[in-house]
N, C-alpha and C positions, 0 to 999 in steps of 0.2 A: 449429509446430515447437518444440517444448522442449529446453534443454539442461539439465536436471534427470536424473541418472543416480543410480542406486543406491550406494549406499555402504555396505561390510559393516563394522559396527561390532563390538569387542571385546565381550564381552557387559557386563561390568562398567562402560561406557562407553556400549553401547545402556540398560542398567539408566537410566543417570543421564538420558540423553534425557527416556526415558520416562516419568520420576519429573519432570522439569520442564516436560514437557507436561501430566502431570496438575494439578501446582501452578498453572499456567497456567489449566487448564480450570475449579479450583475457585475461582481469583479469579474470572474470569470470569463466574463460577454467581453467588457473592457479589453481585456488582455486580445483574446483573440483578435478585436478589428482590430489593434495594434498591429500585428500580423498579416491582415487580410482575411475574409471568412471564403473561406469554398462553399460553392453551389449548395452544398447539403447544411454547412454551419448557417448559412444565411437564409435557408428556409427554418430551421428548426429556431432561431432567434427570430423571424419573423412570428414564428406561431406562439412564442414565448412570452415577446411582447402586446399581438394581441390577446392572451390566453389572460391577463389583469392586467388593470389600469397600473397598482401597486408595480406589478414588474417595470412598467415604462418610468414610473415616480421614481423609482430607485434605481434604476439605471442612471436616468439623470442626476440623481445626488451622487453615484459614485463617480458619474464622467465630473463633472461639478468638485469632486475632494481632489482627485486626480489630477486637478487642470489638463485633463483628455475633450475636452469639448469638441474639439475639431476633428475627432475620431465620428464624431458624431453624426457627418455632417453626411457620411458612407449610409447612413440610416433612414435617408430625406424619402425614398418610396417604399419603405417596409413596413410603414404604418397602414393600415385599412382604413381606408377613406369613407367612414360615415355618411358623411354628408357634405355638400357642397360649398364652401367657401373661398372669400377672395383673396385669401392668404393662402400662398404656398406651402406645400410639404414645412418645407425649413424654416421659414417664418412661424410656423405653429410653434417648432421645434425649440427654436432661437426664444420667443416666447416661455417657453414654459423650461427653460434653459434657466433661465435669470430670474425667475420665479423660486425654482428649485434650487438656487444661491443664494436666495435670499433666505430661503428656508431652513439650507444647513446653515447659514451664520447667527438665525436666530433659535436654534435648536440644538446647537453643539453644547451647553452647558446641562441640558436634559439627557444627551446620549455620546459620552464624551468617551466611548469604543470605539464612534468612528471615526475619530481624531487620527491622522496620520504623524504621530510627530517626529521631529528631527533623530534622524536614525544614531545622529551621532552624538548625541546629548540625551536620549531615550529608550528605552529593551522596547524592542519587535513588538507593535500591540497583536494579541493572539486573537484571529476571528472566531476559530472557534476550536474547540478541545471535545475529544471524544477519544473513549479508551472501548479495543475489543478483544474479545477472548474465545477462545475454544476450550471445550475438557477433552479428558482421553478419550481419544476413538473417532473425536470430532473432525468435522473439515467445514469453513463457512466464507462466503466471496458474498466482499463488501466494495459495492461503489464509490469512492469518495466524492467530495463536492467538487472538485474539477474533473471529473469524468475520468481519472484514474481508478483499476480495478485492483483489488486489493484480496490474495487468497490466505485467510489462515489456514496451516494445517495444525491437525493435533495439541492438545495443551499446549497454548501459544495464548501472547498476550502480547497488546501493543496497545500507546497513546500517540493519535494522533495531532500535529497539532496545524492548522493552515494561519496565515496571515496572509497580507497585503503582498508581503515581498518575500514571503519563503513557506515551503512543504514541508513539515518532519514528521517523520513514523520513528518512534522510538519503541523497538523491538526487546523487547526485555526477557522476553521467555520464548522456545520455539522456534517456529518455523515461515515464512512467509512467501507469496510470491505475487510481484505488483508487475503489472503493465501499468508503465505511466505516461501519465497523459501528455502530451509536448504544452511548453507554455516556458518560451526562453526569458520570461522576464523572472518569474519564479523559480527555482531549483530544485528539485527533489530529493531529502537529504534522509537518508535509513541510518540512524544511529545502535548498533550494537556493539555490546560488548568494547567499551573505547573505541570503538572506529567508524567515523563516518565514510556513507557510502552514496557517491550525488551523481545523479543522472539530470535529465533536461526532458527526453523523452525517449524510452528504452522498456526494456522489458529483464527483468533478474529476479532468480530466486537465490531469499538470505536464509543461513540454519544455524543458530545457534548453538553450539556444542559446551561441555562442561571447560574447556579448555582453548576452545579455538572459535573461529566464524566459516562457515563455509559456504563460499559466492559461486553461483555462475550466472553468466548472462545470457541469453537467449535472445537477445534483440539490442542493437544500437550499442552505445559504450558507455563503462561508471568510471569515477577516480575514486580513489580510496585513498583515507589521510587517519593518520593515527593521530586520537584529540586526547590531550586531559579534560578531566571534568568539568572544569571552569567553562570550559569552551562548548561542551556539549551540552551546559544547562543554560546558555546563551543563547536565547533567539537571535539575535539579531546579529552574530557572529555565525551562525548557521547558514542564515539567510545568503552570504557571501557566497562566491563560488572556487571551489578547492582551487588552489595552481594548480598548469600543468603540469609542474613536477612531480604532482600526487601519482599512484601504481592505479594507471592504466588497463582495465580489463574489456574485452571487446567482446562481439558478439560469436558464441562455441567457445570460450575462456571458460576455466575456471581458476579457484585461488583458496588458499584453507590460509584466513588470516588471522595472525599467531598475537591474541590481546595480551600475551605479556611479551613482547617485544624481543626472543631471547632466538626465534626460531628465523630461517630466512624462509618471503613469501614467494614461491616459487608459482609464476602463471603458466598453463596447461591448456592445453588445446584438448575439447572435447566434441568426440563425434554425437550426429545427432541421434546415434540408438543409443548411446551411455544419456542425451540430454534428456531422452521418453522415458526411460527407465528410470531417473532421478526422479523425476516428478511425475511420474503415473501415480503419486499418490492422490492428484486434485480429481482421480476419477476413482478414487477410491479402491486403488491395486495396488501392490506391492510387487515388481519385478524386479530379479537378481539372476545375474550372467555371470554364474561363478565364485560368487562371492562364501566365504568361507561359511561354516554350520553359527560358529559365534558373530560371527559378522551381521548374518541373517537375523540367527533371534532376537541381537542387541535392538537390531530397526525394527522388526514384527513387535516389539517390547513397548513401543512409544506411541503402539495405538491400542491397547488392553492392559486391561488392570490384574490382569494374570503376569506370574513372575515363571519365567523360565530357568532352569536350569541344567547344564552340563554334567552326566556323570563323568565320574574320572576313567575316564576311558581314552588314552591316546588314539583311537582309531576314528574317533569322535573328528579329532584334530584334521584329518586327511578327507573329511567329506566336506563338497564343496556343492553350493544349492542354486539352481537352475531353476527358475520358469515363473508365473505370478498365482498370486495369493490376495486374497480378498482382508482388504483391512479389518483386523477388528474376529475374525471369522475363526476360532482357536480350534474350533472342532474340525471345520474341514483342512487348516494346518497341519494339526496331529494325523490326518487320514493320509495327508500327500505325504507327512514324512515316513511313515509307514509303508505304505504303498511304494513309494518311488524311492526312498533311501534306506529302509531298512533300520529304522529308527524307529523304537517303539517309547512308550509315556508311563509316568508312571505319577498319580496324582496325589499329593501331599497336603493336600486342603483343599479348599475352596477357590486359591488365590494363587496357588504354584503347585506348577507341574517338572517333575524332572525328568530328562531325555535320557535315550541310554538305546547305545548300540545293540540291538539285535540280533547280529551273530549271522 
């Protein structure tokens, strides 16, 4: 279920979007030839650039801010050759290179975002900022503009923010799980609950609890650094990359990291049926391998607006629940616990239901 709806923007206003997606997509482009493009990056950048003239214009202004120009040079047959002239690929290139320097120098007082300035005398300029959320019962997978996938689960909220030189998702509520994109010039920094969490290109899922963080990784490796605030509302100290000294979490790790500092964080090797079982919620199930009656309904609790309760019943305490459950789905919950545990309901409003041993 997505809560992602349409929004009719003013045109002048869609214009500007648009114009920052592109700027987006031509960092983006940048970084990768940095690297080299594989087979498939250098046909989807060829279709990119011929797909608008705009995308090739701002390519060249961002290689042009960057002094990447000679990145450029990788780009001499990806253009579609129109028509016939006595100027080579690069020559066109070179051309319309120092055109488009000429252009940011005489424009940078009208669009002064895309000013790169001195990191060490300047905060992080932000390209672009965007906040998303989920309600109860929800679940929604958001692309980011570097081709990192981003899942929220349930009542979750995050701001993201990209620059030039750094990735933050600052996870404020909830639950999250990102495949991220590789791009070793930028970092990818998950800030919860006091603790940054930086990847390069990896895959982890973060859960924010009343008391703790709860990390594992699924793909590649994070560090983890415990910040004060000063530091985590700093771009540009974000933008940085943890020491290696930072806590190490690798791929089948997990870590419950304790944001008031009092508890030690102990890393844990997790098999891959405990990894499915954690996050079978992005297909919308809940699976448990034993986990206690209170255990279960605390988590069935954080995708419905129905409130559960335990009668006082110790025998309550010795039952321990098995098998998956459809998020969100209360009635056919109540059916399996009945059915399979011997647990009957008893409904006290609208909005809570109390459990109670059956006998």
């Amino acid at each position: 279920m997505s809560n992602i709806h349409p929004i009719h923007l003013q045109s002048k206003r869609q214009q500007a979007v648009l114009d920052e997606q592109r700027l987006e997509q031509a960092c983006d482009w940048i970084a990768k030839l940095d690297r080299t493009l594989t087979p498939a990056e250098t046909q989807a950048l060829q279709q990119w650039l011929a797909s608008s003239a705009q995308n090739r214009t701002t390519l060249l202004e961002v290689a042009a801010l960057w002094d990447k120009m000679d990145t450029l040079q990788r780009l001499s047959d990806l253009f579609p050759q129109t028509e016939k002239k006595p100027a080579s690929h690069w020559q066109t290139w070179a051309l319309a290179a120092s055109v488009a320097t000429v252009f940011l120098l005489a424009t940078f007082w009208f669009r002064p975002e895309l000013m790169l300035q001195d990191p060490a005398s300047t905060p992080t300029v932000m390209a672009s900022q965007s906040s998303y959320q989920t309600r109860v019962g929800e679940t929604t997978t958001i692309e980011l503009p570097d081709k990192s996938k981003l899942v929220l689960n349930t009542n979750s909220f995050v701001v993201v923010k990209f620059s030039a030189k750094a990735r933050i998702i600052e996870l404020q509520r909830g639950e999250i799980m990102i495949d991220v994109a590789h791009d070793t010039s930028r970092p990818l920094s998950v800030v919860a609950a006091g603790k940054i969490i930086q990847a390069v290109g990896t895959a982890f899922n973060v859960d924010v609890r009343s008391n703790h963080v709860k990390l594992m990784v699924t793909d590649g490796k994070v560090l983890v650094e415990t910040a004060l605030a000063e530091v985590i509302q700093d771009e540009q100290r974000l933008a940085k990359r943890l020491p290696v000294s930072a806590l190490a979490i690798s791929k089948g790790e997990r870590v419950d990291l304790d944001a008031s500092g009092q508890r030690e964080e102990k890393v844990h090797k997790v098999d891959q049926v405990d990894i499915a079982a954690s996050l079978s919620w992005r297909t919308g199930n809940l699976i448990f391998r034993g986990e206690t009656l209170a255990d279960a309904v605390a988590e069935i609790s954080r995708y419905t607006d129905i409130q559960f309760e335990l009668a006082d019943d110790a025998k309550l305490n010795d039952i321990h629940v098995a098998g998956m459950f459809k998020t969100g789905d209360v009635n056919g919950l109540l059916e399996v616990f009945k059915t399979n545990f011997n647990i009957s309901h008893e409904r006290l409003g609208s909005d809570k239901v109390l459990l109670k041993f059956a006998g």
